[in-house]
RODO-2510 file (C-alpha; in nm, 4 decimals, decimal comma):
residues 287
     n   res          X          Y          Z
     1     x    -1,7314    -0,6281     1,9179
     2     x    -2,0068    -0,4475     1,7217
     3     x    -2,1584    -0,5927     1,4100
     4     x    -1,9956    -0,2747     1,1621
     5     x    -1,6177    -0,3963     1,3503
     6     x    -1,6724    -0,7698     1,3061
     7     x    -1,7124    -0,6653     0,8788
     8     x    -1,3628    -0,5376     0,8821
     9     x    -1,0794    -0,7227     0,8143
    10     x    -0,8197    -0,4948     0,9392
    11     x    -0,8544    -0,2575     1,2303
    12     x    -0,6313     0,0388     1,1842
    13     x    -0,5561     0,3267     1,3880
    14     x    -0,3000     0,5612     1,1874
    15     x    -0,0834     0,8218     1,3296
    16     x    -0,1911     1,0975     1,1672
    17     x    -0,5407     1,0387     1,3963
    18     x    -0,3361     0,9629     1,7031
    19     x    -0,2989     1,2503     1,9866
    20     x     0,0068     1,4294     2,0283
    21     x     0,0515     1,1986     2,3307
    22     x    -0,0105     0,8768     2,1407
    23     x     0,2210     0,9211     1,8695
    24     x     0,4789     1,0559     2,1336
    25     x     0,3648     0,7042     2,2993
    26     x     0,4686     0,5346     1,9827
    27     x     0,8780     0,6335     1,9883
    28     x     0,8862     0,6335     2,3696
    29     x     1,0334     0,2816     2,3661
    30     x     1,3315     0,3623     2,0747
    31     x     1,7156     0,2482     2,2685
    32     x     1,8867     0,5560     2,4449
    33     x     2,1640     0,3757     2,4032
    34     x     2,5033     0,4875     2,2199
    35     x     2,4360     0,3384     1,8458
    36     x     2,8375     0,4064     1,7560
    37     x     2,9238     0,0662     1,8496
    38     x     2,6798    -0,1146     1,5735
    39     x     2,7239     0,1446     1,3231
    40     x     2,9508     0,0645     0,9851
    41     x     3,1458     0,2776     0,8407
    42     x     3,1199     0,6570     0,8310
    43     x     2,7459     0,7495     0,8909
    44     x     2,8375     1,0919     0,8684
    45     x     2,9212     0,9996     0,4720
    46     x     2,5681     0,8847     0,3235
    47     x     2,6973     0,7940     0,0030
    48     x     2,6568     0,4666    -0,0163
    49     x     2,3210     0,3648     0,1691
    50     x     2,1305     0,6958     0,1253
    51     x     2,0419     0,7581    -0,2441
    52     x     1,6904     0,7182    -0,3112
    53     x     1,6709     0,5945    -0,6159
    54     x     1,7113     0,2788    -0,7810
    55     x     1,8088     0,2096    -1,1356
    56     x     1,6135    -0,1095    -1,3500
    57     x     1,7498    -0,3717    -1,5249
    58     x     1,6061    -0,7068    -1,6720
    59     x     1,7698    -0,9743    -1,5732
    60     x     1,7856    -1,2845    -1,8562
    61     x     1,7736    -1,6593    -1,8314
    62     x     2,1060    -1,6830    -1,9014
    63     x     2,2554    -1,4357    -1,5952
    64     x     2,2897    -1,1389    -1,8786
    65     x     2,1795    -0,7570    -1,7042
    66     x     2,0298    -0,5846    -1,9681
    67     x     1,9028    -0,1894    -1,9565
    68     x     1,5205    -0,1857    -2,0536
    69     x     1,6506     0,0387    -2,3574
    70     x     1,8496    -0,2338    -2,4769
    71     x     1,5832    -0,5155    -2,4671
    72     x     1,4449    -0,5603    -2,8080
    73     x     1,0405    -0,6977    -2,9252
    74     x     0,9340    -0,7227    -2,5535
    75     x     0,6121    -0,9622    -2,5290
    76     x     0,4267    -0,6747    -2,3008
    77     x     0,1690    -0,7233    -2,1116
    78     x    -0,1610    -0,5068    -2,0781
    79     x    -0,5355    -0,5357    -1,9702
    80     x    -0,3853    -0,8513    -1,7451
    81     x    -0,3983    -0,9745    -1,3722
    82     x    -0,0294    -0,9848    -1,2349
    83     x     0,1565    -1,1452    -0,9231
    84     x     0,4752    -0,9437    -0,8170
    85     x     0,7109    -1,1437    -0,5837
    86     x     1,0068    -1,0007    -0,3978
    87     x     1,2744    -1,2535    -0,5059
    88     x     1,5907    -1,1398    -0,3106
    89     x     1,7120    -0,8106    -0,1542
    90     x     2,1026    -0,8192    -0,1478
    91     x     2,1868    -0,5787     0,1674
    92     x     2,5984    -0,4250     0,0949
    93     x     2,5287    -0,0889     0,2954
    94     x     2,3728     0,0056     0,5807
    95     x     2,4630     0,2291     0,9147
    96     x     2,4548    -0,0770     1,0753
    97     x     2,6268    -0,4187     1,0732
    98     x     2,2856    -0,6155     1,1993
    99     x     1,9620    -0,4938     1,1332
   100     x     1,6178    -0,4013     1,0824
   101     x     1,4237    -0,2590     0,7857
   102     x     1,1053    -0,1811     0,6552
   103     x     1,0718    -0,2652     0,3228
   104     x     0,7110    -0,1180     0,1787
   105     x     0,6239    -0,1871    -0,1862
   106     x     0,2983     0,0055    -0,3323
   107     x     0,1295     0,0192    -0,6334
   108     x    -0,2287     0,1083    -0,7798
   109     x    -0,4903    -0,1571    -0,8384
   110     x    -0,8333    -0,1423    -1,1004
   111     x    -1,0814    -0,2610    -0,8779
   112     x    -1,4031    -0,3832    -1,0843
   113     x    -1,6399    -0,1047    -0,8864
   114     x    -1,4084     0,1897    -0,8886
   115     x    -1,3559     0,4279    -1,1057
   116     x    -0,9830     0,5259    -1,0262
   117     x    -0,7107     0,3230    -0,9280
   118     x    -0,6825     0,3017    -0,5538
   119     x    -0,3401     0,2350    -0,3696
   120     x    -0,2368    -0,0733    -0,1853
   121     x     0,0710    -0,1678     0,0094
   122     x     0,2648    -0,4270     0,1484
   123     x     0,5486    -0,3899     0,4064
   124     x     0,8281    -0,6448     0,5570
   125     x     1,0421    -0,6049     0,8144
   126     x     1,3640    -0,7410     0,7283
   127     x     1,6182    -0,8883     0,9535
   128     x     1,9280    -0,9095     0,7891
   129     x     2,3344    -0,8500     0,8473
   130     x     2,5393    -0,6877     0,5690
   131     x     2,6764    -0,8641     0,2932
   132     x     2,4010    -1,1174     0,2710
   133     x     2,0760    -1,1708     0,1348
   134     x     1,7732    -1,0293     0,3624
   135     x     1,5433    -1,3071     0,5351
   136     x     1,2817    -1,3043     0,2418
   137     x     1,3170    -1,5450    -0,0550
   138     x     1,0550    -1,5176    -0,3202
   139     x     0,8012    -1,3402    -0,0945
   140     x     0,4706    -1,3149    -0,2927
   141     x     0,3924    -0,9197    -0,2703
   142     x     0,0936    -0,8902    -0,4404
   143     x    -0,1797    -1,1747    -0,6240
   144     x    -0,4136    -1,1047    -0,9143
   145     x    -0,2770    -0,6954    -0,9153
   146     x    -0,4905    -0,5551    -1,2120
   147     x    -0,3018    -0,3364    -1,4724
   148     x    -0,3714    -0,1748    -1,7753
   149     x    -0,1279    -0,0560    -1,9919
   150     x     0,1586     0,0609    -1,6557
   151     x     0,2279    -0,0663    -1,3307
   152     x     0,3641     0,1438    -1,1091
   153     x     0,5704     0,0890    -0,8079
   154     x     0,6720     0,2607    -0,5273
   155     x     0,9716     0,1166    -0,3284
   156     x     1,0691     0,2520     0,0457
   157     x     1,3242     0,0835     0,2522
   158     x     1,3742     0,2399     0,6102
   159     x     1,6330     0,1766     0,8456
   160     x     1,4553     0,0675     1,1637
   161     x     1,7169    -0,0387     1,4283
   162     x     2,0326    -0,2180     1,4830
   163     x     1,7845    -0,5061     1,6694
   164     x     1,7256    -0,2583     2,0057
   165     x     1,3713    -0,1315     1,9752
   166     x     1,1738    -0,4568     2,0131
   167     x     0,8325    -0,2729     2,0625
   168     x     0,8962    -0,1142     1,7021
   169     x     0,9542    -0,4240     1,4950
   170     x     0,6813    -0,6271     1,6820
   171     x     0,4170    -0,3277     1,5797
   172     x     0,5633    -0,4006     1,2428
   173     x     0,5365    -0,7438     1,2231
   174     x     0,0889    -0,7038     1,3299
   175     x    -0,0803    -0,9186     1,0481
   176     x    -0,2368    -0,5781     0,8988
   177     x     0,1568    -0,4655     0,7928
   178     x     0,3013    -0,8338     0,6684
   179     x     0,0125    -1,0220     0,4808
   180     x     0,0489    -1,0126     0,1322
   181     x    -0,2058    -0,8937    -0,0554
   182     x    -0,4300    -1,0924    -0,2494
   183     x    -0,6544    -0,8423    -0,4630
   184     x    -0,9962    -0,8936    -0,5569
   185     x    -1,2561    -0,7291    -0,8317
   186     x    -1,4444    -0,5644    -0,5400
   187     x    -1,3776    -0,2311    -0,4042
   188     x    -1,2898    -0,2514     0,0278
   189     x    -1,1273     0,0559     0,1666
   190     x    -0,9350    -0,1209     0,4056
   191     x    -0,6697    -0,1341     0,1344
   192     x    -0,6682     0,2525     0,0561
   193     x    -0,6030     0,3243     0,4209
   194     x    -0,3276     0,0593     0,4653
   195     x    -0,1709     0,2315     0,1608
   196     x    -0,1443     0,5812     0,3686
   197     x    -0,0879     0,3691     0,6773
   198     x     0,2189     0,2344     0,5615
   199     x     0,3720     0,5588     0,3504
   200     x     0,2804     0,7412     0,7169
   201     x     0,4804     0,4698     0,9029
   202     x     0,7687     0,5061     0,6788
   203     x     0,7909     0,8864     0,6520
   204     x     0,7418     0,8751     1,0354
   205     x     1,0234     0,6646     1,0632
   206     x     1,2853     0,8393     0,8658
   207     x     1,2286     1,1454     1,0593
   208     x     1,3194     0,9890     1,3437
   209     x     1,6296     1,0630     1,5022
   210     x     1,7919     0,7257     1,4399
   211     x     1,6074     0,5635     1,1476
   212     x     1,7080     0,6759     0,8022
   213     x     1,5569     0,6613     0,4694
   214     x     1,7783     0,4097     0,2984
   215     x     1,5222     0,4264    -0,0641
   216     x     1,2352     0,6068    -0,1745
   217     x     1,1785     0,5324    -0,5752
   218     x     0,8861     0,5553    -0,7605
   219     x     0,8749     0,3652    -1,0804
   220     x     0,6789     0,2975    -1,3787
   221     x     0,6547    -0,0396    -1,6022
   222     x     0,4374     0,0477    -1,8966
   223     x     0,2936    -0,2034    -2,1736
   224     x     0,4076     0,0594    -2,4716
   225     x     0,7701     0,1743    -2,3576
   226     x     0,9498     0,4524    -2,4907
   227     x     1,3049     0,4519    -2,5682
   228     x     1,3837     0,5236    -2,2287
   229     x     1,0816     0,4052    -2,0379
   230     x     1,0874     0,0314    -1,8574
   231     x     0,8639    -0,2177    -2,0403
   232     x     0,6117    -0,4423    -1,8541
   233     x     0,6754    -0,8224    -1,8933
   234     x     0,6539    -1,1590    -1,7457
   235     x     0,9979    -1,1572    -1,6481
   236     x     1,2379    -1,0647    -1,3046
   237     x     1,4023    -0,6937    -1,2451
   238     x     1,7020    -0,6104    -1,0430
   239     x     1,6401    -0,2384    -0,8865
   240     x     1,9952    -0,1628    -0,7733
   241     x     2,0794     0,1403    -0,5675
   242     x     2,3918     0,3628    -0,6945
   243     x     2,6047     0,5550    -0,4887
   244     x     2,4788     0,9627    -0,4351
   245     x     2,8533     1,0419    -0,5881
   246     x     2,6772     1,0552    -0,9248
   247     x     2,7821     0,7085    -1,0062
   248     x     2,5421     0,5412    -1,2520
   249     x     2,5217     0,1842    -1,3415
   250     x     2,6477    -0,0284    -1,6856
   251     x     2,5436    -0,3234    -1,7402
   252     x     2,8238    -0,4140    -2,0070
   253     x     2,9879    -0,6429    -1,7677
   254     x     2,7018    -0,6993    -1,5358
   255     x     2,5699    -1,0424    -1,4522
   256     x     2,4182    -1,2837    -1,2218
   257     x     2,6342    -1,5317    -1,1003
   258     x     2,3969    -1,7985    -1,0193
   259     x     2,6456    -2,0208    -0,8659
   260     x     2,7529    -1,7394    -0,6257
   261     x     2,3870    -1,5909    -0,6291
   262     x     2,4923    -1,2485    -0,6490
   263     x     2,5335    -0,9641    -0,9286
   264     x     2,8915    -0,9545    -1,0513
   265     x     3,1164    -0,6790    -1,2027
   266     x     3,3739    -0,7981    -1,4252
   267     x     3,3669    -1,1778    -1,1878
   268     x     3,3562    -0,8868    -0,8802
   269     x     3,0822    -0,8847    -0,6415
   270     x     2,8346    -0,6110    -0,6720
   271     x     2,9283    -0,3833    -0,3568
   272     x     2,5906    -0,2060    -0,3833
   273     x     2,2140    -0,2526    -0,2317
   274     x     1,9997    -0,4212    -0,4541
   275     x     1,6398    -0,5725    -0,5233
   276     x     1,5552    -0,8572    -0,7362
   277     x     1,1530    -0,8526    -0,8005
   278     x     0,9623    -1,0901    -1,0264
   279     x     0,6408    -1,0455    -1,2061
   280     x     0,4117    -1,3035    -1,4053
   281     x     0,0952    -1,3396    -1,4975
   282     x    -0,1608    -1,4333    -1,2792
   283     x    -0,3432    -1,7848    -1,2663
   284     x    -0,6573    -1,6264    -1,2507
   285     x    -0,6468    -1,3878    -1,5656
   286     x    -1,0441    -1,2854    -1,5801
   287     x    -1,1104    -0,9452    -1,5451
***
């Protein structure tokens, strides 16, 4: 190992720089086999696992779903240090019955010897079965994520397999992909290029022939909301994925049961995808 290797934390090879023959190398190992008998449902009928994006709401101490438009005098915060954990993701659709995803959450971080934001990422690969919570509780995503007056977030969930291309989830799983990332004031571009790593892993993957893009949202939590913009706060969001029939969301008789731990309807389980995130300041709040 050569001095310049043993300063770098992550060694990265992305696809984009592979040969034709090593990214072919990559998908040689995906299952020929016939996926009909672990699919659900009609896969020919996307409507229920395929919309990409994902409508906000706060959820309150007391189990209440509110719309950001509808939360009054939010304490907002700006110029601070954030952690963002991934509390629960609540799996109702898929095009298969057991599974694995990729879930990749980006944002932008400040560092202290930049001068624009740079990207950074963190990815999961989530084993789950329908109907049930994915395998990550409270997952921290990122530590000590600097933020001005927004904080934007970009959420991808890919459908990897239904549990037949081993080779796949255990390139996911490499330390580089799953460690959370704890951010620091100075600048390495390891974390720029894990950022492109990961959005080339996931666009890779729903252009395979048997992974699909289950979410692709971008969103924005700023300090000085509009009427219609999502405020930034110490405080936990539930991202829920409607339909692509043009169904949108109310929250006038949305809750969280927290006895059932799920997001009821009118006492009726939520039949729809959904992410619970939380975000609070950080312990370390120097800049």
């Amino acid at each position: 190992m050569t001095a310049d290797q043993e300063q770098k934390p992550w060694t990265l090879e992305t696809l984009g720089d592979l040969t034709p023959g090593g990214r072919a190398a990559f998908y040689e190992d995906l299952s020929d086999d016939d996926p009909k008998a672990h699919l659900w449902g009609d896969t020919s009928d996307p409507r229920r696992f395929e919309n990409p994006r994902l409508e906000v709401g706060l959820l309150l101490h007391t189990g209440e779903i509110v719309s950001p438009a509808n939360y009054s005098n939010p304490v907002c915060l700006e110029n601070a240090k954030v952690d963002v954990y991934l509390e629960r993701y609540f799996v109702q659709a898929m095009p298969g019955k057991q599974f694995d995803l990729q879930l990749a959450i980006s944002s932008r971080h400040q560092f202290a010897d930049r001068p624009e934001p740079e990207r950074v990422s963190h990815t999961l690969v989530v084993r789950g079965v329908l109907g049930d919570y994915a395998n990550y509780l409270s997952e921290p995503v990122f530590e000590n994520l600097s933020v001005s007056n927004k904080l934007l977030l970009d959420i991808a969930v890919t459908f990897l397999t239904d549990r037949s291309t081993e080779r796949l989830i255990q390139f996911l799983k490499t330390p580089e992909l799953q460690q959370g990332i704890k951010l620091v004031g100075v600048y390495n571009p390891v974390f720029g290029t894990v950022a492109t790593y990961v959005r080339g892993v996931v666009e890779s993957l729903a252009s395979a022939k048997k992974n699909r893009a289950i979410t692709d949202a971008h969103i924005g939590l700023l300090s000085s909301p509009g009427h219609l913009s999502t405020p930034l706060i110490e405080g936990t969001y539930i991202l829920l994925q409607p339909s692509t029939e043009g169904e949108s969301f109310s929250t006038v008789d949305a809750r969280y049961d927290a006895q059932r731990q799920r997001v009821v309807i009118a006492d009726q389980p939520l039949e729809r995808n959904y992410i619970i995130l939380r975000i609070k300041k950080s312990g370390d709040t120097k800049n």
